[in-house]
ZALO-371040 format. One line per field, with one value per residue (C-alpha): residue number from 0; residue in one letter; z, x, y. Coordinates in pm, 1 decimal. Each point is the difference from the previous one (the first is absolute). Layout:
N
k: (NUM/...)
r: (A/...)
w: (Z/...)
u: (X/...)
v: (Y/...)
This chain:
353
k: (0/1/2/3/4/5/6/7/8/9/10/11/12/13/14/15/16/17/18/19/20/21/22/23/24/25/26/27/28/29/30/31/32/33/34/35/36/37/38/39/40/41/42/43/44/45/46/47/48/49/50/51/52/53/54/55/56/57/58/59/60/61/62/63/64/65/66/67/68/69/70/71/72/73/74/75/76/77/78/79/80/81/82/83/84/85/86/87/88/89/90/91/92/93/94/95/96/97/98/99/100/101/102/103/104/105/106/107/108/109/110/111/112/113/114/115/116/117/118/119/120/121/122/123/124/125/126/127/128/129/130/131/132/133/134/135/136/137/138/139/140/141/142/143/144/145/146/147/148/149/150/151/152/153/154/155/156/157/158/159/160/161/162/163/164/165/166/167/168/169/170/171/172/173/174/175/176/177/178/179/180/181/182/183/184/185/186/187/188/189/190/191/192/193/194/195/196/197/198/199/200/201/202/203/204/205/206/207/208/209/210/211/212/213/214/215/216/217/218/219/220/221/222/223/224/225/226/227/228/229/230/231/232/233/234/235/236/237/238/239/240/241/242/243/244/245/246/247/248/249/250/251/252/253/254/255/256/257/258/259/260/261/262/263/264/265/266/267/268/269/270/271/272/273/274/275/276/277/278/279/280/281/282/283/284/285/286/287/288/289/290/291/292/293/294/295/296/297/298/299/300/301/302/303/304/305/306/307/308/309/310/311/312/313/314/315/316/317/318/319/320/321/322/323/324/325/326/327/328/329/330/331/332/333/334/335/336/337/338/339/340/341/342/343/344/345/346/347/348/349/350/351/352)
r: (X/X/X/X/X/X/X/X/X/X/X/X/X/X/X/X/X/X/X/X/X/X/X/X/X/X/X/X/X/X/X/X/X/X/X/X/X/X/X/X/X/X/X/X/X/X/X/X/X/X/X/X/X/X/X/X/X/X/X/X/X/X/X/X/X/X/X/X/X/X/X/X/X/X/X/X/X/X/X/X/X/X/X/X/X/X/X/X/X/X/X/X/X/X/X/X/X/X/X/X/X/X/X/X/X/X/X/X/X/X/X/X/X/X/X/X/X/X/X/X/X/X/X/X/X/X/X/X/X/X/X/X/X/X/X/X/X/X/X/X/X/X/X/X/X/X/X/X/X/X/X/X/X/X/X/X/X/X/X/X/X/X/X/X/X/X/X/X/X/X/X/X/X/X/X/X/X/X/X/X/X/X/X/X/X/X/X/X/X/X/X/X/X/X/X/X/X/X/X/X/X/X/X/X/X/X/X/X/X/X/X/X/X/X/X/X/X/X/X/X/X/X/X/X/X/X/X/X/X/X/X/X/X/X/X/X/X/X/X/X/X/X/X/X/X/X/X/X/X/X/X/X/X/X/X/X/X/X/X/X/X/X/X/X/X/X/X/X/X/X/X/X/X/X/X/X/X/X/X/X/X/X/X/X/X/X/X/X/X/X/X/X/X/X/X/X/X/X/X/X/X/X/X/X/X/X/X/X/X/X/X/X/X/X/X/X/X/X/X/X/X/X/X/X/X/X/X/X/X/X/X/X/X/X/X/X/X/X/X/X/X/X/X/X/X/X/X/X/X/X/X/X/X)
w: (1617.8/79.8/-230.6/-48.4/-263.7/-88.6/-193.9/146.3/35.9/-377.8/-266.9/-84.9/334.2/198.8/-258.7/89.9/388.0/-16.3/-192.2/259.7/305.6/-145.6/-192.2/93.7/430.0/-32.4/252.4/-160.8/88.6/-242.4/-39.2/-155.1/-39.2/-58.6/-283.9/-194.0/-191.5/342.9/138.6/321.4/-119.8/-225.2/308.3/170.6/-144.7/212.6/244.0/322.7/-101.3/213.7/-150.8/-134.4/70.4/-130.0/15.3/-114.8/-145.1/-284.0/-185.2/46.7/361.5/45.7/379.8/-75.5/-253.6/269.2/300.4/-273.1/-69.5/396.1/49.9/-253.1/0.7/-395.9/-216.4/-292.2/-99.4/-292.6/-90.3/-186.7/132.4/-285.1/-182.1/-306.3/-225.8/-317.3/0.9/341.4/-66.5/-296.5/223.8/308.7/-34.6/278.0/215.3/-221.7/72.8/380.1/-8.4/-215.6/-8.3/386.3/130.6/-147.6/94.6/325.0/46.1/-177.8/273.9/244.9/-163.8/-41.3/419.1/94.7/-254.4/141.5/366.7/-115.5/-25.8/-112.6/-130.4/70.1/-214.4/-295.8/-7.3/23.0/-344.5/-79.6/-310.1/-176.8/-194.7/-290.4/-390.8/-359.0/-57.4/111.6/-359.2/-202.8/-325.6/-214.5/-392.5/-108.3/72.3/261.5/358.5/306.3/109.1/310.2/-254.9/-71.4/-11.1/220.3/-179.3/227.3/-142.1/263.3/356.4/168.3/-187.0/26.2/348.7/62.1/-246.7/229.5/293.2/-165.2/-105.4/374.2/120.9/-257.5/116.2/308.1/-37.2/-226.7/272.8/333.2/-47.5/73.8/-136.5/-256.3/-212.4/-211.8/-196.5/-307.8/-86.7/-237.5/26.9/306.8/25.0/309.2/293.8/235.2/-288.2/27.0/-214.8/-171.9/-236.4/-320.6/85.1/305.7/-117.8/-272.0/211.5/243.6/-255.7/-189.2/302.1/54.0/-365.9/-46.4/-313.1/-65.2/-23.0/-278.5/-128.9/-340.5/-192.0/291.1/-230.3/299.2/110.3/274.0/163.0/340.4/274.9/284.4/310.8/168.3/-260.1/33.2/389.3/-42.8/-211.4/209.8/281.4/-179.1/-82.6/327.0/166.6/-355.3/-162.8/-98.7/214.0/-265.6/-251.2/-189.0/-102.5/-206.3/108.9/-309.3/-45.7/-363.8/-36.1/-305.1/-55.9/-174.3/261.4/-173.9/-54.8/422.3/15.7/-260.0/166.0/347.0/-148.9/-145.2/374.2/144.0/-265.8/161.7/385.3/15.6/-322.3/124.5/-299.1/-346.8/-87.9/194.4/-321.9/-91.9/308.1/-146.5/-82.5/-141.7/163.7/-74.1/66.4/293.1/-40.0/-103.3/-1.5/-104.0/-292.5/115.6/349.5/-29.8/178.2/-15.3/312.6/-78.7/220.0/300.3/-148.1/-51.6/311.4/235.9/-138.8/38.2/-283.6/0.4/55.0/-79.3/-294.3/-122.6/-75.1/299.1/225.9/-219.2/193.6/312.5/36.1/-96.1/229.5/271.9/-76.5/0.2/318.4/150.8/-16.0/365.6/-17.7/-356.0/120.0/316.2/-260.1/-197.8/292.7/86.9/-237.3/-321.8/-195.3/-330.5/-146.3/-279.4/66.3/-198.5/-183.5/34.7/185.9/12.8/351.6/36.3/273.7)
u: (-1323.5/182.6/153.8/225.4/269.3/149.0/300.4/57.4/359.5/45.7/0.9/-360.4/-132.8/265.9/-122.1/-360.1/85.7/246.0/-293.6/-256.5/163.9/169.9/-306.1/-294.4/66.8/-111.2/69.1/208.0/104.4/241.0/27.8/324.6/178.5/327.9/107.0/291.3/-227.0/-166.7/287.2/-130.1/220.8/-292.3/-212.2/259.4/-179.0/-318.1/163.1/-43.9/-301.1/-358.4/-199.3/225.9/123.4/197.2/-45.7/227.3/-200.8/-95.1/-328.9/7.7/-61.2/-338.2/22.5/220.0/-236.6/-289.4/257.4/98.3/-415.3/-56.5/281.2/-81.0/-434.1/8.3/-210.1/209.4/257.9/232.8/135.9/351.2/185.9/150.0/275.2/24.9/256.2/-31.4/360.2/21.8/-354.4/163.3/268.7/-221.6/-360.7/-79.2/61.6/-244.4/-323.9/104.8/-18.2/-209.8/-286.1/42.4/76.7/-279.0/-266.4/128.5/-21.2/-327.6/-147.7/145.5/-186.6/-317.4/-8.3/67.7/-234.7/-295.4/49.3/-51.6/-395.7/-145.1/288.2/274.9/-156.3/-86.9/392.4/162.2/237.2/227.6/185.0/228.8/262.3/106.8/179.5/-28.9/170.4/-331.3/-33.0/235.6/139.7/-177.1/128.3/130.2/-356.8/-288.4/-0.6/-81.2/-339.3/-207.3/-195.6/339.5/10.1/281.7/312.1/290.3/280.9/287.1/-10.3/-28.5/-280.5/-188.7/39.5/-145.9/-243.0/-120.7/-2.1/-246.4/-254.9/27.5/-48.5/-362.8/-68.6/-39.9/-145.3/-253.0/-36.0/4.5/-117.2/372.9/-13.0/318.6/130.8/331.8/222.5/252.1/298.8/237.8/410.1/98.3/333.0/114.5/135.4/95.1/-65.0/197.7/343.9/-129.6/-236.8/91.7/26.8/179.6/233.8/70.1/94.1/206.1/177.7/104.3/146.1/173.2/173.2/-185.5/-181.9/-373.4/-156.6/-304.9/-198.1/-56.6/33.9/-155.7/-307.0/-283.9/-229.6/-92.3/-244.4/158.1/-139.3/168.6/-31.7/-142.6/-299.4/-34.0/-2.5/-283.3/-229.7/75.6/-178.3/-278.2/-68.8/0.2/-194.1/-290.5/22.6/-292.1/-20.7/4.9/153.3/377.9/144.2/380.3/226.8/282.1/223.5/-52.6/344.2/65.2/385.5/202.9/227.6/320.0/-150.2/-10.4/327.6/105.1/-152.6/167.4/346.0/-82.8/-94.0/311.1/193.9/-47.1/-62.4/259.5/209.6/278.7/209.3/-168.8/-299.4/-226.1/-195.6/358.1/-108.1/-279.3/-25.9/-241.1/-56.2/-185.7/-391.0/-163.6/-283.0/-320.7/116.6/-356.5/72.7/-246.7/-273.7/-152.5/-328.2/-278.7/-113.5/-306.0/-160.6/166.9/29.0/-372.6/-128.8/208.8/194.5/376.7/232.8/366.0/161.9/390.1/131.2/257.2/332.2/-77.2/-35.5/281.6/222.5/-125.2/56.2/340.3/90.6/-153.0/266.8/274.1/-80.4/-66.2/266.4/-0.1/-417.7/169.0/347.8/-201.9/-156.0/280.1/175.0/-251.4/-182.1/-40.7/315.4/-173.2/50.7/-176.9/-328.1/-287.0/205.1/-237.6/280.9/-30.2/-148.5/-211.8/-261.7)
v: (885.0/-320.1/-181.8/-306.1/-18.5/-338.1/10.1/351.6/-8.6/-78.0/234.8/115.5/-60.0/202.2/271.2/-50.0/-9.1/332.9/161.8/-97.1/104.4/289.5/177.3/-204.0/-10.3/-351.1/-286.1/-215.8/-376.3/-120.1/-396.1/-100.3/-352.3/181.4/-220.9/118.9/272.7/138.1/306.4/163.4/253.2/100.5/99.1/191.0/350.1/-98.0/-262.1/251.7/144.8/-32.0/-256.2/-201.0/-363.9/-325.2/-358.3/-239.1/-288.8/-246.6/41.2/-365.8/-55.4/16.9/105.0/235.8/183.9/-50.0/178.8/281.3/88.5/-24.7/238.6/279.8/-92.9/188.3/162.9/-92.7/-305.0/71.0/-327.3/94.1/-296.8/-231.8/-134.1/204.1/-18.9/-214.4/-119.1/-165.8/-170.0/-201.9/-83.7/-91.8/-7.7/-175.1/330.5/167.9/-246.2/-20.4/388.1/131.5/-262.6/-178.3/341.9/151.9/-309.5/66.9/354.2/-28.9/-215.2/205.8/286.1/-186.3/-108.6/414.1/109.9/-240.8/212.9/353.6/122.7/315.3/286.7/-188.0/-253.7/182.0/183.9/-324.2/-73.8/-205.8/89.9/-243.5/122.3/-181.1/55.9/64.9/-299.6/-230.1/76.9/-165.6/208.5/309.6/45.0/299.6/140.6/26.0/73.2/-241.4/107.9/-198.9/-191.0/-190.8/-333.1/-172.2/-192.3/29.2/-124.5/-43.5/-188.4/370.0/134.4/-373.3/17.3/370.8/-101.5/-257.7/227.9/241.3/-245.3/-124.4/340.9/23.9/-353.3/115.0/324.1/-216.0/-278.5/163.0/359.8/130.6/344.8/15.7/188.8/-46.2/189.8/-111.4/199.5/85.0/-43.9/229.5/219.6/263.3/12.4/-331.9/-249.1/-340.6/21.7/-340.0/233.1/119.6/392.2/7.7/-308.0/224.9/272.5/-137.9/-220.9/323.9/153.2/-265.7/3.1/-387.4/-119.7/136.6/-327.5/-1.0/-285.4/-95.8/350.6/161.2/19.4/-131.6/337.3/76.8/312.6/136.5/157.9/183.3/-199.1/328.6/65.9/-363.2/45.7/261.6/-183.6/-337.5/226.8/140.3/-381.8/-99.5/285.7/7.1/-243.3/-174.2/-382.7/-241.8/206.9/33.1/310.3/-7.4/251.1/136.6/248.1/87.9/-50.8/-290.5/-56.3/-258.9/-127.5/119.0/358.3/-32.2/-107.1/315.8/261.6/-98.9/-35.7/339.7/151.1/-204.1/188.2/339.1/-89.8/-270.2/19.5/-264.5/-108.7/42.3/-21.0/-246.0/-131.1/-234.3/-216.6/-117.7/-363.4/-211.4/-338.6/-289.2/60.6/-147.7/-291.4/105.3/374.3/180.1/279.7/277.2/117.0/300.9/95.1/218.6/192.4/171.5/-154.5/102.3/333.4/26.8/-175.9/73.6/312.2/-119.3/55.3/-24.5/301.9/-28.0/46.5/-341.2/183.7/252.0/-285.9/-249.0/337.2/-15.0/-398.8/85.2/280.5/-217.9/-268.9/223.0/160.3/-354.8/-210.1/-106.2/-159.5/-153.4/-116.0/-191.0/-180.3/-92.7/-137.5/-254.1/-296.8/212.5/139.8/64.2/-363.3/-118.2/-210.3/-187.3/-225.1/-252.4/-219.3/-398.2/-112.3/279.6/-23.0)
């Protein structure tokens, strides 16, 4: 199979591209604008291996998207690219329609052109698989389960914005005949994940003896899924999925953020026990705009349909992200020394644009 990743260098598409090359021997082209998320460090585990290449370029540029399909010809495009965190979309939304709704129009019609050469087998394979959030949404009560029938209410600029981009992505399988399928996800944690989100933050704050940062009470929930079931399921999407159809991908993992928070200062206790107990770091800030109290999703479907379930278990793999840290500090410490230190963000600043 060939297949193009865009957004490949970031968190859950190097994932998806390491698992591809590594277990699947598929030819993979990953696309990549290499904004401050995107770390080619992520690759390095497949970066030499056959079948594998990199592009450096912006979903945006519409000749660029057309060179990148020319170059690979694929079976399969996994569209991962896209601003993504909450926070920095109420300080700059503009970043998040330019992305995630131009960039996806673009690559779309990109799509759309390649799609409208292939005949026969080639034809029928052809996917393109959008990748998108829980967050399209908007906010559950204390009870009931996200479930494809769902109506959308995003709530922030981020999850607008990627809402957008998956009723662009039916609009056009709708339209033009482009076979699509997409995929909505719960809240993510592993290994390679941006410092900026809550679990890693935590972690590498508490190393570093800083304050645990939690908003409100810490009372919002959340369900989590490692980034490598999540990497397995984004696959069997993309390879049987259904055209036309959505399938929600969760880890059956519901926590109140501050029980997250607990449990790691409980693993940093006895793999990194510093001074004291890491739970006297925690602080509770002011809450973020629009903060939604509870996601949580049900995946029968994919279960049923396409027989993907999530395989690791939350504390098991809370461990693992932990270790992976520790062990890391050089892919971490490259980060830190560049545009992101760990500051706050989505303060809903005057002059935002």
């Amino acid at each position: 199979m060939n297949i193009l990743i865009t957004g490949g260098a970031g968190f859950i598409g190097s994932a998806v591209a390491r698992t591809l090359v590594r277990d699947r021997a598929a030819n993979v082209l990953v696309v990549d604008k290499l904004t401050y998320a995107g770390n080619l460090d992520s690759l390095k585990p497949v970066a030499n291996a056959p079948g594998f290449a990199f592009m450096q370029a912006d979903i945006c540029d519409a000749a660029a998207m057309r060179q990148a399909i020319a170059r690979i010809r694929p079976d399969t495009i996994m569209h991962l690219a896209a601003e993504s965190h909450v926070d920095r979309s109420i300080d700059a939304p503009g970043a998040f329609v330019e992305t995630n709704v131009t960039g996806t129009y673009r690559l779309l019609e990109a799509a759309l052109e390649w799609y409208r050469t292939l005949g026969g087998e080639a034809k029928a394979r052809f996917r393109f698989h959008h990748v998108s959030t829980d967050e399209v949404f908007g906010a559950l009560g204390d009870s009931g389960h996200f479930t494809e029938e769902t109506p959308y209410a995003p709530r922030s600029p981020y999850s607008a914005s990627k809402a957008a981009s998956d009723h662009l992505v039916r609009a056009w399988g709708e339209t033009y005949g482009l076979p699509v399928v997409l995929s909505n996800c719960s809240n993510n944690y592993g290994p390679y994940q941006f410092p900026e989100k809550l679990i890693p933050l935590m972690i590498l704050n508490a190393v570093a003896g800083k304050p645990l940062p939690v908003y409100g009470r810490g009372e919002n929930v959340r369900d989590w899924i490692f980034v490598d079931d999540h990497a397995e399921g984004l696959i069997e999407v993309a390879a049987k999925g259904k055209p036309g159809e959505t399938y929600l991908l969760g880890g059956r993992a519901e926590r109140r953020n501050i029980d997250v928070v607990r449990t790691l200062c409980r693993i940093l206790d006895r793999l990194h026990p510093g001074a004291g107990p890491h739970e006297r770091l925690i602080t509770y800030v002011t809450d973020r705009p629009g903060h939604d109290h509870r996601y949580a999703i049900d995946c029968a479907k994919i279960e049923r349909e396409l027989g993907w379930r999530p395989k690791t278990d939350f504390e098991k793999g809370l461990e693992a992200t932990v270790r992976w840290y520790l062990e890391n500090e050089d892919w971490w410490r490259r980060i830190h020394s560049g545009a992101y230190r760990g500051e706050r963000l989505g303060l809903a600043r005057e002059g935002t644009q």
